[in-house]
ZADREN-180359 format. One record per residue (C-alpha): residue number from 1; residue in three letters; x negated, y, z. Coordinates in steps of 0.25 Angstrom, whole numbers, padded with zeros to 4 digits. Each point is the difference from the previous one (the first is absolute). Layout:
# ZADREN-180359
{atom NUM, Ala, {X, Y, Z}}
...
# end
This chain:
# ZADREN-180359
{atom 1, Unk, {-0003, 0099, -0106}}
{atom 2, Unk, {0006, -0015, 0003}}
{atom 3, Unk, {-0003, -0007, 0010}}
{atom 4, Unk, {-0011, -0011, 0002}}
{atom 5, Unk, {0006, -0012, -0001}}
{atom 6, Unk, {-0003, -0010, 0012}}
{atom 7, Unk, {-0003, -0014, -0002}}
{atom 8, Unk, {0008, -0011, 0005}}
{atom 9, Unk, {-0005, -0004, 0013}}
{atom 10, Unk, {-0005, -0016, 0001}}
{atom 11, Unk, {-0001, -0007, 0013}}
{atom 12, Unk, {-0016, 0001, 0006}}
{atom 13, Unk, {-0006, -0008, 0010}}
{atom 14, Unk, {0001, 0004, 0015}}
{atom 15, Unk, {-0014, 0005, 0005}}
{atom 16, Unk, {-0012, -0005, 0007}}
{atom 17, Unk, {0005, -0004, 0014}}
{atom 18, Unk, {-0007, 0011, 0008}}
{atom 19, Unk, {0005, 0010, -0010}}
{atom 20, Unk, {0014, -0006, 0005}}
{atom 21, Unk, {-0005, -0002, 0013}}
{atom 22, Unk, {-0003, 0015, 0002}}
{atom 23, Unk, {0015, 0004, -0007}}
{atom 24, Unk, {0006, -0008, 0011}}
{atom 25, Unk, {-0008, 0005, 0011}}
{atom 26, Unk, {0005, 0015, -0008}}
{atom 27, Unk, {0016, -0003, 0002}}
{atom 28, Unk, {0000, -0009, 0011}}
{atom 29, Unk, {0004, 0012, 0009}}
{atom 30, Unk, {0012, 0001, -0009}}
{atom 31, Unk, {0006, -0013, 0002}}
{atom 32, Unk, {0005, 0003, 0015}}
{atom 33, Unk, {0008, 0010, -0005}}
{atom 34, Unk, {0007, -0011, -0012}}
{atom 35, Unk, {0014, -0002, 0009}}
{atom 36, Unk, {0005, -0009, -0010}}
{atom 37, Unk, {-0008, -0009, -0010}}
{atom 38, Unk, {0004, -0005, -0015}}
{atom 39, Unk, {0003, -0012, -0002}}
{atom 40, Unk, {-0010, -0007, -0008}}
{atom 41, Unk, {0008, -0008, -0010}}
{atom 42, Unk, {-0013, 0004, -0010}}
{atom 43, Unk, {-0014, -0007, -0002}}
{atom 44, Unk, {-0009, 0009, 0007}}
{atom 45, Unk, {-0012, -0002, -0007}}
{atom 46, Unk, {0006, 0002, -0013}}
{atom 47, Unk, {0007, 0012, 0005}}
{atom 48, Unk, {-0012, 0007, 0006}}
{atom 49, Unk, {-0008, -0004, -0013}}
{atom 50, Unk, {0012, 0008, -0009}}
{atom 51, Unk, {-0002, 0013, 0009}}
{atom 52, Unk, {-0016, -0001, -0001}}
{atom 53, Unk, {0003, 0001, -0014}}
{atom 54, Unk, {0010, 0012, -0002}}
{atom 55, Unk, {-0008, 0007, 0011}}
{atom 56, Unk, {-0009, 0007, -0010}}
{atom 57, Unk, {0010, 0003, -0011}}
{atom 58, Unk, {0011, 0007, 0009}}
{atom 59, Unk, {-0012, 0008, 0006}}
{atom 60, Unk, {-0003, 0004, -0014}}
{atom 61, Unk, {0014, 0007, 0002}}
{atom 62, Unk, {-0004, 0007, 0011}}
{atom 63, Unk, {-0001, 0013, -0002}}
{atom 64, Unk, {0015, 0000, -0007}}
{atom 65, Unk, {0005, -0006, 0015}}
{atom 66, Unk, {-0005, 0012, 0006}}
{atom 67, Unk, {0005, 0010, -0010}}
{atom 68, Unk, {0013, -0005, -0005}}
{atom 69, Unk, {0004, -0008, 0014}}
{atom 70, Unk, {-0003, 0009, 0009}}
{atom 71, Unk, {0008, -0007, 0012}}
{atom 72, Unk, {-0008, -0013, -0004}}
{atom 73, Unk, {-0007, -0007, 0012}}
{atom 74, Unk, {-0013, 0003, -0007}}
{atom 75, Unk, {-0006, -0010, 0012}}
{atom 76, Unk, {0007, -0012, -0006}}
{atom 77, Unk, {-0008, 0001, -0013}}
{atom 78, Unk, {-0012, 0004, 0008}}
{atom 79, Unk, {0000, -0011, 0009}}
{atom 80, Unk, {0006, -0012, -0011}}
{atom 81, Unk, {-0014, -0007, -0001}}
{atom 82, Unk, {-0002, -0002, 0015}}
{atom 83, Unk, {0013, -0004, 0003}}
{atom 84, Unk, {-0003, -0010, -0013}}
{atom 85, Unk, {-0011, -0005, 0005}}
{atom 86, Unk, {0004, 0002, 0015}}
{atom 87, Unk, {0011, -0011, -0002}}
{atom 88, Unk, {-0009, -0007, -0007}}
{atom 89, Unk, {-0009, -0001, 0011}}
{atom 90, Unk, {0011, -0003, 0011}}
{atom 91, Unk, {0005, -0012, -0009}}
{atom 92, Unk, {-0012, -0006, 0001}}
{atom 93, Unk, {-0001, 0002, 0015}}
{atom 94, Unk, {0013, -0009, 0001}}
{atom 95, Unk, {-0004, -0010, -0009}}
{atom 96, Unk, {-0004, -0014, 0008}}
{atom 97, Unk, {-0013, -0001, 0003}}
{atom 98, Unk, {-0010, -0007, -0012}}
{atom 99, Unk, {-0004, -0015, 0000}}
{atom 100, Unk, {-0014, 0005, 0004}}
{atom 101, Unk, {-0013, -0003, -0007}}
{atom 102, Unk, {0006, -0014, -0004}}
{atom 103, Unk, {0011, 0004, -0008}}
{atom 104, Unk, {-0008, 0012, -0005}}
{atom 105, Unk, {-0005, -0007, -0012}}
{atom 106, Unk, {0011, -0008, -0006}}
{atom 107, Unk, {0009, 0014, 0001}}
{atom 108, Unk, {-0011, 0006, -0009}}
{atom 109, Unk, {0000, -0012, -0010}}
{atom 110, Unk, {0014, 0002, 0000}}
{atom 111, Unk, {-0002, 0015, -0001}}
{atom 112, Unk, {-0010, 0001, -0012}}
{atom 113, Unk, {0006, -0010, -0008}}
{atom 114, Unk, {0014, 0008, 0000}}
{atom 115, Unk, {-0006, 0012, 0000}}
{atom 116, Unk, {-0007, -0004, -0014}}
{atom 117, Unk, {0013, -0006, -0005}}
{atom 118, Unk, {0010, 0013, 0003}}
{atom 119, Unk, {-0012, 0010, -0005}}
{atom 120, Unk, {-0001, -0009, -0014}}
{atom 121, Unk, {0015, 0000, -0001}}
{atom 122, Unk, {0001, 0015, 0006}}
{atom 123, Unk, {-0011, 0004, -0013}}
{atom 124, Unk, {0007, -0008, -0010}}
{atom 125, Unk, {0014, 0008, 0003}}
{atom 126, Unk, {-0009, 0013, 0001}}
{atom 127, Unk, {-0005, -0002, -0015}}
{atom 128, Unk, {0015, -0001, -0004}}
{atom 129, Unk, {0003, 0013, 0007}}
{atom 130, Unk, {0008, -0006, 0011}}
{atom 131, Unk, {-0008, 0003, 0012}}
{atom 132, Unk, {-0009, 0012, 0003}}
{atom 133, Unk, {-0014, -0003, -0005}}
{atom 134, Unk, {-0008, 0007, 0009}}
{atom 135, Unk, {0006, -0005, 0012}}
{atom 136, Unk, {-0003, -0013, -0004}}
{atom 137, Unk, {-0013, 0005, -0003}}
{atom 138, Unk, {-0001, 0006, 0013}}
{atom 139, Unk, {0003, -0013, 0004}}
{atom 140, Unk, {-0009, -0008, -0007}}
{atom 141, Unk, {-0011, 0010, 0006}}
{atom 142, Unk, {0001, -0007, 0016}}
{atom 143, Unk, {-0012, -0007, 0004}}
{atom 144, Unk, {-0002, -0007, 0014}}
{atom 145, Unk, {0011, -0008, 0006}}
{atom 146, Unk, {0008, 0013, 0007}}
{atom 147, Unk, {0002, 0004, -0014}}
{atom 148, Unk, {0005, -0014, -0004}}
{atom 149, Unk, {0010, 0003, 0010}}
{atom 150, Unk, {0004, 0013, -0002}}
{atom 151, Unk, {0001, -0004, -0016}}
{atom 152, Unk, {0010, -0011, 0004}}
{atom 153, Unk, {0010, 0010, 0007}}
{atom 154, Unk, {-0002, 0009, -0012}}
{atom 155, Unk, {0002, -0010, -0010}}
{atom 156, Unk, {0013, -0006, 0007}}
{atom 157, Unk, {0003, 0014, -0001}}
{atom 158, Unk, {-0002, 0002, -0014}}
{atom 159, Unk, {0008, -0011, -0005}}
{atom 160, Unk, {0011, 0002, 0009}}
{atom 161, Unk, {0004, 0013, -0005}}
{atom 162, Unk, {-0002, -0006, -0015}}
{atom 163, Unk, {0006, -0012, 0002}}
{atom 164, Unk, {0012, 0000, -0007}}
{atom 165, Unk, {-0008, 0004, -0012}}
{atom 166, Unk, {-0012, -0009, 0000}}
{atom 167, Unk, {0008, -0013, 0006}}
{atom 168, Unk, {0002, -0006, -0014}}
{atom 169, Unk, {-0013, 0005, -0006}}
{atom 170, Unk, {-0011, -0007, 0012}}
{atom 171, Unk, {-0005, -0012, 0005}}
{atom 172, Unk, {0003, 0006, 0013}}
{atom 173, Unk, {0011, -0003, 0008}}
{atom 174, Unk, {0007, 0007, 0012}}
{atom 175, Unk, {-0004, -0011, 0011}}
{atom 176, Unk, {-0015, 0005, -0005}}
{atom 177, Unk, {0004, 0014, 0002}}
{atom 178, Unk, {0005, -0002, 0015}}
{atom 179, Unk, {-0011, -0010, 0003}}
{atom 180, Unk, {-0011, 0012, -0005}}
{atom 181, Unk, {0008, 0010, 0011}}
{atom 182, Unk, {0000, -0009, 0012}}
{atom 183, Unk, {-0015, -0007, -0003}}
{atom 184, Unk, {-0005, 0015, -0001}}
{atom 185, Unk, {0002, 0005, 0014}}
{atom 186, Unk, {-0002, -0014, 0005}}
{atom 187, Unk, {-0013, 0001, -0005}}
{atom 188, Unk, {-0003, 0013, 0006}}
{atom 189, Unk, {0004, -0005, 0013}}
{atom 190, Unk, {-0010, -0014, 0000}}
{atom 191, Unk, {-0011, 0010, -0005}}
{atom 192, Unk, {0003, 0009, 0014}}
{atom 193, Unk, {0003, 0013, -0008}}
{atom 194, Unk, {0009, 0003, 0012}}
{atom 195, Unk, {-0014, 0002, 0010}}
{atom 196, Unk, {-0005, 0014, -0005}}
{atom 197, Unk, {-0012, 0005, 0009}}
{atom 198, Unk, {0001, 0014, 0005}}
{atom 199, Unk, {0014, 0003, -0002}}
{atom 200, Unk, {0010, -0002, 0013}}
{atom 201, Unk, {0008, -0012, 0002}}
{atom 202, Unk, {0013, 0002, -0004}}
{atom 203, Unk, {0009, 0001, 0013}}
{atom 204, Unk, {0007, -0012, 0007}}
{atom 205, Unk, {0014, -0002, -0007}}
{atom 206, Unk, {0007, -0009, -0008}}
{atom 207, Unk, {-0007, -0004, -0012}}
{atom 208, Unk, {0014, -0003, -0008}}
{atom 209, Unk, {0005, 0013, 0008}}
{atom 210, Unk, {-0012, 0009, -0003}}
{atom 211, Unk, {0001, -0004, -0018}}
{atom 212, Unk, {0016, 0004, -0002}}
{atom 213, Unk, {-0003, 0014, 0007}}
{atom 214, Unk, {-0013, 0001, -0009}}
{atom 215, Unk, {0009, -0005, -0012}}
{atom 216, Unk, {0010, 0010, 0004}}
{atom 217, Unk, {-0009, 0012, 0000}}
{atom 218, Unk, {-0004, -0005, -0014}}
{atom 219, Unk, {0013, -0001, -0005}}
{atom 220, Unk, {0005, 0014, 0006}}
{atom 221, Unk, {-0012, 0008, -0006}}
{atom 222, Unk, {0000, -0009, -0013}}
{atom 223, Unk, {0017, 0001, -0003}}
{atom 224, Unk, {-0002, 0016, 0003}}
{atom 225, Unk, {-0011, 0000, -0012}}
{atom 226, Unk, {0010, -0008, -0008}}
{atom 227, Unk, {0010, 0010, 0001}}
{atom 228, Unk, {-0008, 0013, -0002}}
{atom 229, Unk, {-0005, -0009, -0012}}
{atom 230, Unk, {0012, -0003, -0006}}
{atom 231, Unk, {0005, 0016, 0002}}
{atom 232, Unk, {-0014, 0004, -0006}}
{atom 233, Unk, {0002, -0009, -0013}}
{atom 234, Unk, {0013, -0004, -0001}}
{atom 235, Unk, {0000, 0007, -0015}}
{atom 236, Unk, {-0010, -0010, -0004}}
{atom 237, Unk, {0005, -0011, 0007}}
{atom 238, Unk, {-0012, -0007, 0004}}
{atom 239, Unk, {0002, 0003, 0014}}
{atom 240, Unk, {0000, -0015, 0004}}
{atom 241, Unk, {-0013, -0003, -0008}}
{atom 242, Unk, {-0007, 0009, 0007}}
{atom 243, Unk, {0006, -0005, 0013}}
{atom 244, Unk, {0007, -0013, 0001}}
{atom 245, Unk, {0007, -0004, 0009}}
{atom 246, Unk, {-0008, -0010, 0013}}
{atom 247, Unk, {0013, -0009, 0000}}
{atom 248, Unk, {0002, -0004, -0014}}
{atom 249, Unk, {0001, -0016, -0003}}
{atom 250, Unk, {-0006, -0007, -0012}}
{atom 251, Unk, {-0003, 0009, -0012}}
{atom 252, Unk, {0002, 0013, 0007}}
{atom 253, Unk, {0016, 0000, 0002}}
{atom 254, Unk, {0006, 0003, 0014}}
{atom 255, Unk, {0004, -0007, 0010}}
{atom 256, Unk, {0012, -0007, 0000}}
{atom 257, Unk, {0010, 0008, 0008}}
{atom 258, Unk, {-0005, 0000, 0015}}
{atom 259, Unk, {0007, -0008, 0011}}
{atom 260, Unk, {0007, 0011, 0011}}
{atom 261, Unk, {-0013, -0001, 0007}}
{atom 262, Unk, {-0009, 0001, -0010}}
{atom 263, Unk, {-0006, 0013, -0005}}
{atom 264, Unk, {-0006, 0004, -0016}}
{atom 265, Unk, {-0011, 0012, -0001}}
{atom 266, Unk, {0011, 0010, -0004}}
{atom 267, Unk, {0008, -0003, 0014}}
{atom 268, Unk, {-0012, -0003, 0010}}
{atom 269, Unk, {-0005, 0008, 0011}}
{atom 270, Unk, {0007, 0014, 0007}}
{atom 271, Unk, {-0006, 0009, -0009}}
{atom 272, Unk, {0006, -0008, -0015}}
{atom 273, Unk, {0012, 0012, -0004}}
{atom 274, Unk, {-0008, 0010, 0008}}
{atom 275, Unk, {-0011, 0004, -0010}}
{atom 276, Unk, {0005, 0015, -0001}}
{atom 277, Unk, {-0001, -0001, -0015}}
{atom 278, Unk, {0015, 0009, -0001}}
{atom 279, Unk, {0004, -0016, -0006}}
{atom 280, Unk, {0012, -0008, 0007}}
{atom 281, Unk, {0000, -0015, -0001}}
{atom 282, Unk, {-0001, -0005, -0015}}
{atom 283, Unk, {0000, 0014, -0004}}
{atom 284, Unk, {-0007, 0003, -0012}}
{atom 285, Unk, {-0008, 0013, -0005}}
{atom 286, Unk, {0008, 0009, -0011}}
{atom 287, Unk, {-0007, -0003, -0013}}
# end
């Protein structure tokens, strides 16, 4: 019997902040133990909104980590949304804080009109089979101004990873595409979403300091799932739909090579080349 096929995976907005809120407070004890952080050379909300996305489509594959990778850290799949939306959340903590009630206004005017423009732009392409239609959907579903945020993040994420393919073919352009990922947090900051009652305040550290170990603990878990993926369905060769790579440019290509301090999701973190899958580095599976 073959094998279900699963769906290429499309960029999804974030979550509500308290949903992000309690994934942080979830890994935060994890983040003392990061010794060394990754670099982020990589727009964080765009890479958080890219993992919220393949989280679903690589836990469809589940059950064949367990049976066919048996030395897979199973945990890394496990815990993939929290540390998503954990780093996510830490982002926000570090972001400056809003222009208070004053500016709240003309950063939601702002916010609706560019939402409208991307989603009309993002439903256009859709109908022509360029971007996933019920993401966008999913995106046109947001109501209230949390959602308008959160849709700003996914949207930047959405034509980002489609760029090189819907340039010519859109009234959009790539300023729009960058302005939509930084107004989107910015907006959740001015709206308070880093205030969430009944949940512990984060512990006094370095806001910048406190985001790359977050990031670090997404990209480890997220990289590991990459490379089980790639084992898993490197017959069918759509490992990377279903998980694309957090540090690809415009258009979904990667990085350009990394300076000698820089690091890309295949080489971050202590564990990348450690994954107990019986692969070495660049090693594919027999077909």
């Amino acid at each position: 019997m073959a094998r279900p096929t699963p769906k290429k995976s499309a960029p999804a907005r974030p979550s509500a902040p308290n949903e992000a809120a309690e994934a942080f407070a979830l890994i935060e004890p994890e983040l003392e133990r990061i010794e060394k952080a990754v670099p982020i050379n990589v727009d964080i909300p765009r890479a958080v909104a890219v993992a919220v996305g393949a989280v679903p489509h690589l836990k469809a594959l589940r059950a064949r980590f367990v049976d066919e990778l048996p030395r897979f850290p199973i945990d890394a799949l496990d815990r993939l949304m929290s540390y998503a939306l954990g780093a996510w959340y830490a982002h926000l903590l570090a972001l400056p804080a809003g222009a208070g009630q004053d500016g709240l206004k003309p950063l939601l005017d702002e916010a609706s009109a560019l939402r409208a423009d991307l989603l009309v732009a993002a439903e256009a392409l859709a109908h022509k089979g360029f971007v996933d239609a019920g993401r966008v959907a999913e995106i046109r579903s947001g109501k209230g101004h949390l959602d308008t945020a959160n849709d700003l993040v996914a949207l930047a994420a959405l034509f980002g990873e489609s760029w090189d393919a819907v340039k010519n073919r859109t009234t959009v352009e790539w300023p729009d595409v960058e302005r939509a990922s930084k107004l989107g947090p910015d907006l959740l900051v001015a709206l308070g979403a880093r205030n969430q009652p009944g949940l512990p305040a984060p512990k006094a550290a370095d806001p910048a300091d406190r985001r790359a170990r977050a990031f670090t603990l997404l990209v480890r878990a997220y990289d590991q799932c990459r490379r089980g993926v790639t084992y898993l369905r490197w017959a069918e060769g759509d490992h990377d739909a279903i998980a694309p790579s957090l540090f690809a440019t415009r258009g979904g290509a990667r990085r350009a090579a990394p300076a000698k301090d820089e690091t890309t999701d295949e080489e971050a973190g202590e564990t990348t080349g450690e994954s107990g899958m019986g692969l070495g580095d660049g090693e594919a599976p027999d077909e």
